[in-house]
Residue frames relative to the residue before (quaternion, step in Angstrom):
aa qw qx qy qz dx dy dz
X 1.0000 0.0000 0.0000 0.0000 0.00 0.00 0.00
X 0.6642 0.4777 -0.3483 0.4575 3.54 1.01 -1.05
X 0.6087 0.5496 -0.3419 0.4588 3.96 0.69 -0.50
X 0.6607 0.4039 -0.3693 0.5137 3.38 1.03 -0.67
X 0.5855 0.5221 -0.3769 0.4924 3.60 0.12 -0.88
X 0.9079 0.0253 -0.2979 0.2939 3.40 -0.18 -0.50
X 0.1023 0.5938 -0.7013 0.3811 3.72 1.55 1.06
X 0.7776 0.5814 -0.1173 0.2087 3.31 -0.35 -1.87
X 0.6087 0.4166 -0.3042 0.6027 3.61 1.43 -0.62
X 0.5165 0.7569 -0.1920 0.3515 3.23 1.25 -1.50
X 0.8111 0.3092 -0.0302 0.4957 3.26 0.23 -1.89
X 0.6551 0.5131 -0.3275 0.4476 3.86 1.31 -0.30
X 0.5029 0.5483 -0.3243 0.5841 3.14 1.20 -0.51
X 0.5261 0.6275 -0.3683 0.4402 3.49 0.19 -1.03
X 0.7962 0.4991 -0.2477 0.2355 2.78 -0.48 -2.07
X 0.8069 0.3353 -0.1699 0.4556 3.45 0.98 -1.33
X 0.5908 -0.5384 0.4417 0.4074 3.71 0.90 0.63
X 0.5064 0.5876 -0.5918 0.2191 3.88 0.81 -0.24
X 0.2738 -0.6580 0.7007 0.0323 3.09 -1.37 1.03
X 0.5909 -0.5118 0.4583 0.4229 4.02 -1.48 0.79
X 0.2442 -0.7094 0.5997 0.2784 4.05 -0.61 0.27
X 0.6944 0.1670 -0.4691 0.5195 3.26 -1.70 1.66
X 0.8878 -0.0260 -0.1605 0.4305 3.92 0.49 -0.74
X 0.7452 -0.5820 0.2438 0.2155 3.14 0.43 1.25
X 0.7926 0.4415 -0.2399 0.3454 3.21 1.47 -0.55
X 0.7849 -0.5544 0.0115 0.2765 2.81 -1.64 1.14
X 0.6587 -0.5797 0.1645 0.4505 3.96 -0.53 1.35
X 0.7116 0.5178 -0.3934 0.2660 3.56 0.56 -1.10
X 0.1441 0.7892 -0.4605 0.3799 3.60 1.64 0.12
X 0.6945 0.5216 -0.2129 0.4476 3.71 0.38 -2.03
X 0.8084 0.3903 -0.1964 0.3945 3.35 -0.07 -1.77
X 0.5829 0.6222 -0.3200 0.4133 3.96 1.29 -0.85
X 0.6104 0.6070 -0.2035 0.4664 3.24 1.40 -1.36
X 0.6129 0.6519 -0.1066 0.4336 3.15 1.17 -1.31
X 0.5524 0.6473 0.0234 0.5247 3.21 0.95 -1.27
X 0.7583 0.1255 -0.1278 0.6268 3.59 -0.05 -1.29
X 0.5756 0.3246 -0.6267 0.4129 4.06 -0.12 0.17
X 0.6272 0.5212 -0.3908 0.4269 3.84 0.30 -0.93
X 0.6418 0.5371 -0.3399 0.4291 4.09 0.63 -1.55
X 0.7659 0.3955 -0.2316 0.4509 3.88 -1.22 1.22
X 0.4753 0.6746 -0.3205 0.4651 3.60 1.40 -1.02
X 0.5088 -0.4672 0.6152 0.3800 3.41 -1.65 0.80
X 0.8828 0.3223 -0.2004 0.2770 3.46 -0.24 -1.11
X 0.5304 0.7017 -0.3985 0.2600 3.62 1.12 0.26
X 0.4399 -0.7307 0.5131 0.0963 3.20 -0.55 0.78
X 0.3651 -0.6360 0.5101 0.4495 4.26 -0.97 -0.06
X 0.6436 0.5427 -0.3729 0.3900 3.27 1.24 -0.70
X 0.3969 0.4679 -0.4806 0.6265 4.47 1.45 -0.07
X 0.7624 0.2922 -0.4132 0.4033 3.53 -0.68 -1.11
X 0.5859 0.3943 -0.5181 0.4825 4.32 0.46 -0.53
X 0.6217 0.5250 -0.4137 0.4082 4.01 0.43 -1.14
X 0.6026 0.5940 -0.3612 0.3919 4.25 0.99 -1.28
X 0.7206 0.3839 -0.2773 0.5064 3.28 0.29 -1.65
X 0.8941 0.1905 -0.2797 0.2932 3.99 0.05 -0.74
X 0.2191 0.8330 -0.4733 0.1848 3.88 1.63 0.25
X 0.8579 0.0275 -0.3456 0.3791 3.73 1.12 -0.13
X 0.2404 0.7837 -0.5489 0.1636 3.65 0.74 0.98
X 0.5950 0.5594 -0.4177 0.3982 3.81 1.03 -0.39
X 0.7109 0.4153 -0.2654 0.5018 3.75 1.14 -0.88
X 0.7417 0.4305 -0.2497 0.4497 3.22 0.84 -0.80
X 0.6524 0.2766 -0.0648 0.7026 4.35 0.62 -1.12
X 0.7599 -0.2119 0.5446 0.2847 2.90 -2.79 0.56
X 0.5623 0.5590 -0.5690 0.2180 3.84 -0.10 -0.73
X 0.0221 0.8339 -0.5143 -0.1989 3.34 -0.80 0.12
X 0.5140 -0.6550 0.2556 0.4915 4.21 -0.45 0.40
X 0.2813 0.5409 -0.6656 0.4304 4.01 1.09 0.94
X 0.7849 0.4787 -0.2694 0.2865 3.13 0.53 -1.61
X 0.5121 0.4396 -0.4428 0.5903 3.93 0.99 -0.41
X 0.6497 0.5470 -0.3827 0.3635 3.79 -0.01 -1.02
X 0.8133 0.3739 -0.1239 0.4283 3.43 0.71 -0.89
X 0.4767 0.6071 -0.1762 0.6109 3.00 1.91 -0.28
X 0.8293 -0.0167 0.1795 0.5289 3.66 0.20 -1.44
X 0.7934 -0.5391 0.1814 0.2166 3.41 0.67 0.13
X 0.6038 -0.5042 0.2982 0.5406 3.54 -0.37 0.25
X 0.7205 0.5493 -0.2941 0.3043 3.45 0.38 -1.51
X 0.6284 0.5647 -0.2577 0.4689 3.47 1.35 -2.07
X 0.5763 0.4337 -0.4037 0.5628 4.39 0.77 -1.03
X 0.8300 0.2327 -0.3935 0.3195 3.95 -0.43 -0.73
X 0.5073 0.4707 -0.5468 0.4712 3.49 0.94 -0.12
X 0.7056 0.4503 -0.3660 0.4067 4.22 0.13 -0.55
X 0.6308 0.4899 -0.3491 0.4902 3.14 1.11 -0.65
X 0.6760 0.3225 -0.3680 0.5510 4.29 0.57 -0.18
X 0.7955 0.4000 -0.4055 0.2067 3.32 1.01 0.46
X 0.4411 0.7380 -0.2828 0.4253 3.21 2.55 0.51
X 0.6531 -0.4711 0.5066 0.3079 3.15 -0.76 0.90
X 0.4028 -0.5894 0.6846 0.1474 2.92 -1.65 0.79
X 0.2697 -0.8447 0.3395 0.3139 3.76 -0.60 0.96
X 0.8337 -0.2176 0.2580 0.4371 3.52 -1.43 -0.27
X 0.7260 0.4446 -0.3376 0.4017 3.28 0.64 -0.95
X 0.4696 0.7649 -0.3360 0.2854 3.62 1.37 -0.34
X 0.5747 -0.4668 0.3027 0.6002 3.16 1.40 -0.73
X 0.6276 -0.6654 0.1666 0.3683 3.30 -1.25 -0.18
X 0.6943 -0.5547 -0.1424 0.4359 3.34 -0.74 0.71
X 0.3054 0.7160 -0.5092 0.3671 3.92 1.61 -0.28
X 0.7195 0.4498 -0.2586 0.4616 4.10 0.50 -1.38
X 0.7144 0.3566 -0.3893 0.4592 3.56 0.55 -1.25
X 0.7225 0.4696 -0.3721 0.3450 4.13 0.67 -0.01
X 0.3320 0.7433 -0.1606 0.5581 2.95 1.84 0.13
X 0.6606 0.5405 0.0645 0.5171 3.15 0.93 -1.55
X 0.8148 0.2826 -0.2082 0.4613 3.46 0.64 -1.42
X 0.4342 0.7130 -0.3042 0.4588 3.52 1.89 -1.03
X 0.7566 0.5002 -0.1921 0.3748 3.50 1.12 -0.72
X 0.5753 0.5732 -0.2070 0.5456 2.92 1.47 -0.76
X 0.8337 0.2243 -0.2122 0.4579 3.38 0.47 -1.12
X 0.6799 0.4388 -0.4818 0.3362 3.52 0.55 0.85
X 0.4805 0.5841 -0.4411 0.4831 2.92 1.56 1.08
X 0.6208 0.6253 -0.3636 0.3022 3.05 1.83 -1.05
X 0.4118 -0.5591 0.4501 0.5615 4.25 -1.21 0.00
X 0.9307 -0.2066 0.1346 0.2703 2.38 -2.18 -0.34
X 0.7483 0.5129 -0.2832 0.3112 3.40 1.01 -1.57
X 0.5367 0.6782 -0.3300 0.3782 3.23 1.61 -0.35
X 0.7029 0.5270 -0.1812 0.4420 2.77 0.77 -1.60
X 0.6144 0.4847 -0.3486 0.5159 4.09 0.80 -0.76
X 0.6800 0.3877 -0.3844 0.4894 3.76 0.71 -0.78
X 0.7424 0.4260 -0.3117 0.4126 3.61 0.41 -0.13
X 0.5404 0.5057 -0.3746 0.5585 3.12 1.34 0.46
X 0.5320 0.5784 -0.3081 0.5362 3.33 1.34 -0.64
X 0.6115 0.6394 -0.1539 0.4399 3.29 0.97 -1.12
X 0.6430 0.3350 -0.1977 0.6598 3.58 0.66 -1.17
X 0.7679 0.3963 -0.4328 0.2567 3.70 -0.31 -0.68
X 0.4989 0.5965 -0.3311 0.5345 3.51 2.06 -0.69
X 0.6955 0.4411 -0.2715 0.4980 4.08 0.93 -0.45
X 0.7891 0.5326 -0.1952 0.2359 3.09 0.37 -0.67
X 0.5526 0.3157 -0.2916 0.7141 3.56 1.72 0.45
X 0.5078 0.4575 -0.5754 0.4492 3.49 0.64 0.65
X 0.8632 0.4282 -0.0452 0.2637 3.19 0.85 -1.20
X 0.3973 0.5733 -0.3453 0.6279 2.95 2.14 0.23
X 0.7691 0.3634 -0.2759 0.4476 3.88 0.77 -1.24
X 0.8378 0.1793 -0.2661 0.4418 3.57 0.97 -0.24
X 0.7819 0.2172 -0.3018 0.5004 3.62 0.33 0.37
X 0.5671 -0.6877 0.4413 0.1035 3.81 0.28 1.11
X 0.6826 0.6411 0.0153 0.3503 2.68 -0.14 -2.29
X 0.6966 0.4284 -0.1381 0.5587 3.38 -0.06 -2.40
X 0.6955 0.5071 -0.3726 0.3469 3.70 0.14 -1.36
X 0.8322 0.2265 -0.4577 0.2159 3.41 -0.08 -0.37
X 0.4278 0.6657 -0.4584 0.4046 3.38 1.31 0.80
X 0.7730 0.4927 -0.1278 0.3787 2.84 1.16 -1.04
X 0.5456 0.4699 -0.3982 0.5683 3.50 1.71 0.03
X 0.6053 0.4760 -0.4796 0.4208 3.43 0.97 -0.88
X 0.6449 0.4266 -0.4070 0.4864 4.20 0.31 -1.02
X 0.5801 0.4927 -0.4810 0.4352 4.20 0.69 -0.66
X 0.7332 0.5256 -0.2151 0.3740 3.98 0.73 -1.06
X 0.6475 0.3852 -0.3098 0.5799 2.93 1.54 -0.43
X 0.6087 0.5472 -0.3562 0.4507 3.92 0.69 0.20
X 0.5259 0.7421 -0.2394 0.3397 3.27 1.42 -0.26
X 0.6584 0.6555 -0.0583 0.3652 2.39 1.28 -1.73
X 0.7203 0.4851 -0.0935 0.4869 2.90 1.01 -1.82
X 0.7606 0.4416 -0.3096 0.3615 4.05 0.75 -1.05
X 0.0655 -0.8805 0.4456 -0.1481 3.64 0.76 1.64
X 0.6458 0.3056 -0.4201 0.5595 3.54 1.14 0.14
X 0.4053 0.7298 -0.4477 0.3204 4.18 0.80 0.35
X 0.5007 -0.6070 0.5077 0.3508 3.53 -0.82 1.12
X 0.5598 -0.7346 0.3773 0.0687 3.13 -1.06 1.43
X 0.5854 0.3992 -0.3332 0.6221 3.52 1.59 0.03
X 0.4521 0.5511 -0.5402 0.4472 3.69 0.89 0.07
X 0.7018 0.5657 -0.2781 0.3318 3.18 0.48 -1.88
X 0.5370 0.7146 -0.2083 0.3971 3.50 0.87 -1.09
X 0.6984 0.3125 -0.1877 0.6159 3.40 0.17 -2.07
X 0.8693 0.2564 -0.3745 0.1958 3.78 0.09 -0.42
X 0.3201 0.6853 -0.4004 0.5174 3.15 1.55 0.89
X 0.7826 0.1793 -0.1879 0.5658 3.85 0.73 -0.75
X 0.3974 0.5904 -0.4954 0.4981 3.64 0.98 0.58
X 0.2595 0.5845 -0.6728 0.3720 3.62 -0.35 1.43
């Protein structure tokens, strides 16, 4: 199961030329990164680590969450689905974070810990290369914190002093 999952994150990424932003290198970098804080954890599951490696193929790639569902299951699609952006067309990007802040303090736990995994994997990229972006982006990280109240508490932590 693990080999598939990450063919499939792997090969979707691919497909679209996405590349890691600031170092160029190749996306699944993000989701791996992702992945190994979560991998080892009392509370991880195979069906988080399948949700880690593919949490951004719906916003980013063709994949869609039939296609995880039908792929990996019911559980592995809604856990990716509370972790997909909300798109552009939602509004602009203050509303769509708004929006997602909402979602994921409804989402459970397993969500909520991968997206902490998430942020802590983003958040020294984006402090060392794009300044600027950061202080938006710590202020929207500070304001997700708040809200992800069912998240292992040493997640919550490391992604508090991750700056």
């Amino acid at each position: 199961e693990f080999r598939r999952v990450l063919f499939r994150s792997t090969a979707a990424h691919a497909a679209t030329g996405q590349k890691r932003k600031y170092t160029h290198e190749p996306y699944i970098v993000h989701p791996e990164e992702v992945v190994s804080i979560l991998r080892g954890r009392s509370f991880t599951t195979p069906e988080m680590l399948a949700a880690a490696w593919l949490h951004d193929v719906v916003e980013d790639t063709n994949v869609t969450p039939m296609d995880i569902d039908e792929m990996f299951g019911r559980e592995v699609a809604l856990l990716v689905m509370y972790l997909t952006d909300s798109p552009h067309s939602v509004g602009n990007r203050a509303r769509r974070k708004e929006i997602d802040t909402r979602r994921l303090s409804d989402a459970p736990a397993a969500a909520q810990n991968i997206k902490l995994a998430d942020i802590i994997s983003n958040t020294s990229s984006i402090v060392q290369h794009d300044p600027d972006f950061a202080k938006v982006y710590l202020k929207e990280k500070a304001d997700l914190l708040e809200v992800l109240t069912k998240a292992d508490p040493t997640l919550i932590e490391m992604a508090r002093k991750n700056v």
